[in-house]
N, CA, C and O atoms as a GROMACS GRO file, in nm:
protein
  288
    1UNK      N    1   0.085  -0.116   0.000
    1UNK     CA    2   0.000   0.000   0.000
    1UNK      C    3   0.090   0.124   0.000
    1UNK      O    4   0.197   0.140   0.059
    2UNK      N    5   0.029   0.202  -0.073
    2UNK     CA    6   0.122   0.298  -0.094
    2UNK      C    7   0.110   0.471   0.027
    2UNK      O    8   0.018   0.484   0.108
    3UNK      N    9   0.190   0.547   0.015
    3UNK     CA   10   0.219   0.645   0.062
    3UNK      C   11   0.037   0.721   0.081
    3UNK      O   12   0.009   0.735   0.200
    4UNK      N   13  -0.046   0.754   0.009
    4UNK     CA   14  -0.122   0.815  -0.063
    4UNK      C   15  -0.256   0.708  -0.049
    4UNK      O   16  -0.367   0.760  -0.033
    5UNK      N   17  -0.247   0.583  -0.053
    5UNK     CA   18  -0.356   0.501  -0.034
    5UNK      C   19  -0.387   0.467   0.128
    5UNK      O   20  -0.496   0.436   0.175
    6UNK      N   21  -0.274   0.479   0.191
    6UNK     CA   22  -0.273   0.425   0.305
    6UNK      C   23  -0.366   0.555   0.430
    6UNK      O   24  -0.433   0.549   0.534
    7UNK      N   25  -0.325   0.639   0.353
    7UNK     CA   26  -0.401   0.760   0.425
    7UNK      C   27  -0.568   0.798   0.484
    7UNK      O   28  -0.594   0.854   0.591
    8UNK      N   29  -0.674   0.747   0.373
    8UNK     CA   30  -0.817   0.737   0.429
    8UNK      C   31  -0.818   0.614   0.525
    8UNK      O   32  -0.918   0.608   0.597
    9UNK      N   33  -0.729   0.519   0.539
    9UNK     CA   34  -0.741   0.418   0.661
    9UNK      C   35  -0.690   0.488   0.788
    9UNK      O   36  -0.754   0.478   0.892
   10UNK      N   37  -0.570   0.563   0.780
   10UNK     CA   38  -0.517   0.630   0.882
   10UNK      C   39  -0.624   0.693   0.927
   10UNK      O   40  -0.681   0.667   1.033
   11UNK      N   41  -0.660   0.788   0.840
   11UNK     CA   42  -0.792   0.887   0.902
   11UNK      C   43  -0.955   0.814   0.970
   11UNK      O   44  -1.046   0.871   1.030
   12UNK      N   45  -0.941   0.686   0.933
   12UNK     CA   46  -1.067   0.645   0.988
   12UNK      C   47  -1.036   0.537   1.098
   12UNK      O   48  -1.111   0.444   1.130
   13UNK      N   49  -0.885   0.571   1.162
   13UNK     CA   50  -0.858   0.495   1.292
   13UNK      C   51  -0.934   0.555   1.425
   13UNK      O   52  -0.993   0.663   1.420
   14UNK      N   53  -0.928   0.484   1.530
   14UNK     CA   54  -1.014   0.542   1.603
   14UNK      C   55  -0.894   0.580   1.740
   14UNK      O   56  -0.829   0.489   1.792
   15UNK      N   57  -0.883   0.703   1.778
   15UNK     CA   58  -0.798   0.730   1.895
   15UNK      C   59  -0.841   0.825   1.974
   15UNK      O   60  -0.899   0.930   1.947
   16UNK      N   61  -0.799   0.765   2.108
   16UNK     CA   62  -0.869   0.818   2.175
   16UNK      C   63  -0.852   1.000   2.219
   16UNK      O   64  -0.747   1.051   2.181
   17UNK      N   65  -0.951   1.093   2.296
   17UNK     CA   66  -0.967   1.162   2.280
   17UNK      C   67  -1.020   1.256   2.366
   17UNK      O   68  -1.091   1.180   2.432
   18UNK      N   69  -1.045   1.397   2.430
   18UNK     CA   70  -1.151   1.428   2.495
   18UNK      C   71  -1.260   1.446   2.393
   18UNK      O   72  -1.259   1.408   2.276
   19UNK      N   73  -1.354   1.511   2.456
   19UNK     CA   74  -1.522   1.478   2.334
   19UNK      C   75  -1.534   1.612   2.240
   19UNK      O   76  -1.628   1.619   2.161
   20UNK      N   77  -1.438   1.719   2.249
   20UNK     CA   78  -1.424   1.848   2.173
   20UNK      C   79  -1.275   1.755   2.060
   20UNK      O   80  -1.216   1.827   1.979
   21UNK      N   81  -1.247   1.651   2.066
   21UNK     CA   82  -1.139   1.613   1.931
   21UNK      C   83  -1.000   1.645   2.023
   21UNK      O   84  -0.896   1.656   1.958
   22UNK      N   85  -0.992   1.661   2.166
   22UNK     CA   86  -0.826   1.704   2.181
   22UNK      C   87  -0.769   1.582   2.220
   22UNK      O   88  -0.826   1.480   2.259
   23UNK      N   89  -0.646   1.605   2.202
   23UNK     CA   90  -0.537   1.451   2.224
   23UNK      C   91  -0.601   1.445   2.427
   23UNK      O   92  -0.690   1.507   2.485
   24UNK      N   93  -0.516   1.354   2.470
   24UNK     CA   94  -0.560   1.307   2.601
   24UNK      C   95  -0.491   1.425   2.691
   24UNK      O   96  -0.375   1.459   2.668
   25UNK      N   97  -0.563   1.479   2.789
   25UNK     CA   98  -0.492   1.544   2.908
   25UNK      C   99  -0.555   1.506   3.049
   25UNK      O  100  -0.623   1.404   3.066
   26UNK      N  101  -0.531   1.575   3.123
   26UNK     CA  102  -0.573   1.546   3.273
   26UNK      C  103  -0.647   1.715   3.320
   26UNK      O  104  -0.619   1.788   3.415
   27UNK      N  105  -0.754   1.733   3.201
   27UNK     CA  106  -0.897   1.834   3.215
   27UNK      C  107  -1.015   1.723   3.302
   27UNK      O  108  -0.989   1.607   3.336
   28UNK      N  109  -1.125   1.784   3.322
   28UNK     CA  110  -1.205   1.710   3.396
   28UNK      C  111  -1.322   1.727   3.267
   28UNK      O  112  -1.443   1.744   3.285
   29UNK      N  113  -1.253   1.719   3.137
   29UNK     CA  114  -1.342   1.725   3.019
   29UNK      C  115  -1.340   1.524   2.978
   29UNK      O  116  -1.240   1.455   2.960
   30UNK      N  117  -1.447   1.491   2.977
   30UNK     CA  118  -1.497   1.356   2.973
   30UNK      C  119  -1.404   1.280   2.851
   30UNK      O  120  -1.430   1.334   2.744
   31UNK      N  121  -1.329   1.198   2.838
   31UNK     CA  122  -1.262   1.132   2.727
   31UNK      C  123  -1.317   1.002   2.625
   31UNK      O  124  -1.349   0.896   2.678
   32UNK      N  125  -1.324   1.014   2.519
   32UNK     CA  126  -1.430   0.915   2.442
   32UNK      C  127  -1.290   0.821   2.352
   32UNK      O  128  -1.175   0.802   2.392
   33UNK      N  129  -1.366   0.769   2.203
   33UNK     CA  130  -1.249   0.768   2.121
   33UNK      C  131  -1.364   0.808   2.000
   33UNK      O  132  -1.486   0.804   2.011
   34UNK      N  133  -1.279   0.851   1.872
   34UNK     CA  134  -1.351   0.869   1.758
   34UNK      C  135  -1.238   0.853   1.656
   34UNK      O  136  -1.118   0.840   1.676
   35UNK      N  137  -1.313   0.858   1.536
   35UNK     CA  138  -1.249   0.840   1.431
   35UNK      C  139  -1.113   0.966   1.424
   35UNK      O  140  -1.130   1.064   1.497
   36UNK      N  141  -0.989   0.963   1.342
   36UNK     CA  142  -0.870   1.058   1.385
   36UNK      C  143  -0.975   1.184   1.296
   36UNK      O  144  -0.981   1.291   1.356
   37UNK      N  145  -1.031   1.179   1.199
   37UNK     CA  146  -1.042   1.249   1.104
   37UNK      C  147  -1.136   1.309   1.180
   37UNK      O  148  -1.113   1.427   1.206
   38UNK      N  149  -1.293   1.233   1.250
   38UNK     CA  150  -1.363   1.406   1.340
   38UNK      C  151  -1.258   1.446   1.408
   38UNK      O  152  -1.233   1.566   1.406
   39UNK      N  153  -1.163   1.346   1.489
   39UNK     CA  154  -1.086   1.455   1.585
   39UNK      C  155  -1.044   1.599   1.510
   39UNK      O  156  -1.076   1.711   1.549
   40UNK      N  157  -0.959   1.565   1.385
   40UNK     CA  158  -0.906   1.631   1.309
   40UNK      C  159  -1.008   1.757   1.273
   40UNK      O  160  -0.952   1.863   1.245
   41UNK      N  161  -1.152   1.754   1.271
   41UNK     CA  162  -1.262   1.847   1.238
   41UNK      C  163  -1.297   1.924   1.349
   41UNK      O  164  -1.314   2.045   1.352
   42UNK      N  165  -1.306   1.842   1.441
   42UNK     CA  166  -1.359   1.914   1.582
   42UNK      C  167  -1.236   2.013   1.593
   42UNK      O  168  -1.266   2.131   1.609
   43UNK      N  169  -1.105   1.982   1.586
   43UNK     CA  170  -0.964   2.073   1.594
   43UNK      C  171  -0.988   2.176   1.458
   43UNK      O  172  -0.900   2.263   1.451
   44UNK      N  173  -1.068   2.179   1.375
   44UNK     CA  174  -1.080   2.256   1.259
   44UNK      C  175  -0.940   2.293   1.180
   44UNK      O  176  -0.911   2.402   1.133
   45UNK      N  177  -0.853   2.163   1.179
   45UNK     CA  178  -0.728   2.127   1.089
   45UNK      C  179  -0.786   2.121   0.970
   45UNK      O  180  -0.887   2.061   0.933
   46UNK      N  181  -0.648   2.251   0.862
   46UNK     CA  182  -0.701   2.233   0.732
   46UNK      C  183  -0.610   2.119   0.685
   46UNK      O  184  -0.510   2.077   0.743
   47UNK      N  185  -0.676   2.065   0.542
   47UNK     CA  186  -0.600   2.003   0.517
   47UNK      C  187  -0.436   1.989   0.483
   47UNK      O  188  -0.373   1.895   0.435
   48UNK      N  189  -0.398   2.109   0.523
   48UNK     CA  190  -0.222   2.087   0.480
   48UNK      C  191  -0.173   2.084   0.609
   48UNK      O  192  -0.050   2.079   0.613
   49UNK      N  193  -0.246   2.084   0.749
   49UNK     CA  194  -0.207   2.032   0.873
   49UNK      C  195  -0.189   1.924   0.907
   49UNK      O  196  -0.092   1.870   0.962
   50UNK      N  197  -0.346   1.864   0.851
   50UNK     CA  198  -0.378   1.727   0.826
   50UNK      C  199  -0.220   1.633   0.746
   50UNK      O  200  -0.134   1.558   0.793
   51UNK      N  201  -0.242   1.678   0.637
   51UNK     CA  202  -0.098   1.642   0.566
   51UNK      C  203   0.022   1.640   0.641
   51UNK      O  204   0.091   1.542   0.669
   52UNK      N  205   0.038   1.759   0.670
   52UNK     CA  206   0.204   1.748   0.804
   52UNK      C  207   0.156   1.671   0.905
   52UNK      O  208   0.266   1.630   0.939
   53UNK      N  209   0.092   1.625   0.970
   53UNK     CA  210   0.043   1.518   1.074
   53UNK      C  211   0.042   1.384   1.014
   53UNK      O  212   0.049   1.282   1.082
   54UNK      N  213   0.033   1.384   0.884
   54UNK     CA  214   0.048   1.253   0.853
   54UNK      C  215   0.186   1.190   0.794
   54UNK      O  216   0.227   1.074   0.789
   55UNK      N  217   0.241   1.313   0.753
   55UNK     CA  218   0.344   1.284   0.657
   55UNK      C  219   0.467   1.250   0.809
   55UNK      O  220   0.569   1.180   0.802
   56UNK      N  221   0.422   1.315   0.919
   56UNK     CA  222   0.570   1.271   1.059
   56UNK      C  223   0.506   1.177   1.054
   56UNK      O  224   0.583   1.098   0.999
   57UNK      N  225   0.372   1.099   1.082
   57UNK     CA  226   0.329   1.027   1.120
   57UNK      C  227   0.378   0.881   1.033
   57UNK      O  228   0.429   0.793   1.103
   58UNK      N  229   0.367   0.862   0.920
   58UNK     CA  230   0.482   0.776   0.838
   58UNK      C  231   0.644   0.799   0.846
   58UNK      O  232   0.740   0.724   0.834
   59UNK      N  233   0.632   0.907   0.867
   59UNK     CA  234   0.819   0.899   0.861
   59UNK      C  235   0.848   0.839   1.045
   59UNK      O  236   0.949   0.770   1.057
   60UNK      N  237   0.799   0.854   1.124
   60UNK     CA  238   0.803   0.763   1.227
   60UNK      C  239   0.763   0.659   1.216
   60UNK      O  240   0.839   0.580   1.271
   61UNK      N  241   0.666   0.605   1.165
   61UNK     CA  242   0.670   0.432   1.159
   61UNK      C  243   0.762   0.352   1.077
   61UNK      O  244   0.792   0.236   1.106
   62UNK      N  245   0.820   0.437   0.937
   62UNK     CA  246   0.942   0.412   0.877
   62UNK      C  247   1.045   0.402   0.988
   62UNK      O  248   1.069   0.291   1.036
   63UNK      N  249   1.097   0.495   1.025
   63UNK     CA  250   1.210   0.470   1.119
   63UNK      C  251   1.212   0.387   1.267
   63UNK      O  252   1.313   0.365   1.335
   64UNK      N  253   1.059   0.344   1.303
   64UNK     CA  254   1.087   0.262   1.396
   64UNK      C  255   1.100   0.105   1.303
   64UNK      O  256   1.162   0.007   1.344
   65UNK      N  257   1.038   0.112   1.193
   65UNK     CA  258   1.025  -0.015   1.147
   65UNK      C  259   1.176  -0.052   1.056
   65UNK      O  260   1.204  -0.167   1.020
   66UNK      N  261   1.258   0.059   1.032
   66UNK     CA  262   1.424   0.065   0.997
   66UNK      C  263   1.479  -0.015   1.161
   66UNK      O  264   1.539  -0.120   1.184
   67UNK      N  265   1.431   0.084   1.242
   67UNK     CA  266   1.528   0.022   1.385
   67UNK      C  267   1.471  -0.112   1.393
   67UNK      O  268   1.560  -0.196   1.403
   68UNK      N  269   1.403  -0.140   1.392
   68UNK     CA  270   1.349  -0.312   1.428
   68UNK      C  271   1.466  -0.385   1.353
   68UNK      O  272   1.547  -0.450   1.419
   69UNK      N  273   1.480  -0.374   1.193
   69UNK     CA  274   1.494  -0.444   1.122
   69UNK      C  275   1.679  -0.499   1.119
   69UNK      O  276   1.741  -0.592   1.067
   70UNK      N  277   1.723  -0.334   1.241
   70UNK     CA  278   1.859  -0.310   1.222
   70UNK      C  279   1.921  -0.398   1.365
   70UNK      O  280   2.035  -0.433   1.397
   71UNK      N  281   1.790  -0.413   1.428
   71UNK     CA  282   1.798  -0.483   1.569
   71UNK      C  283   1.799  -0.655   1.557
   71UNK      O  284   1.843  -0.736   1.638
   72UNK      N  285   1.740  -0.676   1.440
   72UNK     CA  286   1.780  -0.788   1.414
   72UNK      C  287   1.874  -0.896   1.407
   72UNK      O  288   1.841  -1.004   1.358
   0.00000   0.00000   0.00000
């Protein structure tokens, strides 16, 4: 799967969340999980945020999946 295909799966993972789309903190705002992409809406990320969030987001699973391979 490529660079570009792999992306509407990324966006329809589900992580968890408070219920306004923010990453996890220690607010006394109630924590759910939803799809990344409402999170991504509720945060009103345009899409070239969206893009830089995804594009570290592969270049870190590349390089942990380089270190695995080098640990071998």
């Amino acid at each position: 799967m490529t660079y570009g295909e792999y992306k509407p799966t990324w966006l329809k993972q589900k992580i968890s969340v408070d219920i306004y789309g923010r990453e996890f903190n220690l607010s006394d705002v109630p924590m759910t999980t939803m799809a990344r992409e409402d999170a991504f809406e509720k945060r009103r990320y345009t899409k070239d945020v969206i893009d830089d969030i995804y594009e570290k987001w592969i270049l870190e699973q590349y390089a942990y999946m380089h270190e695995q391979e080098e640990s071998k």
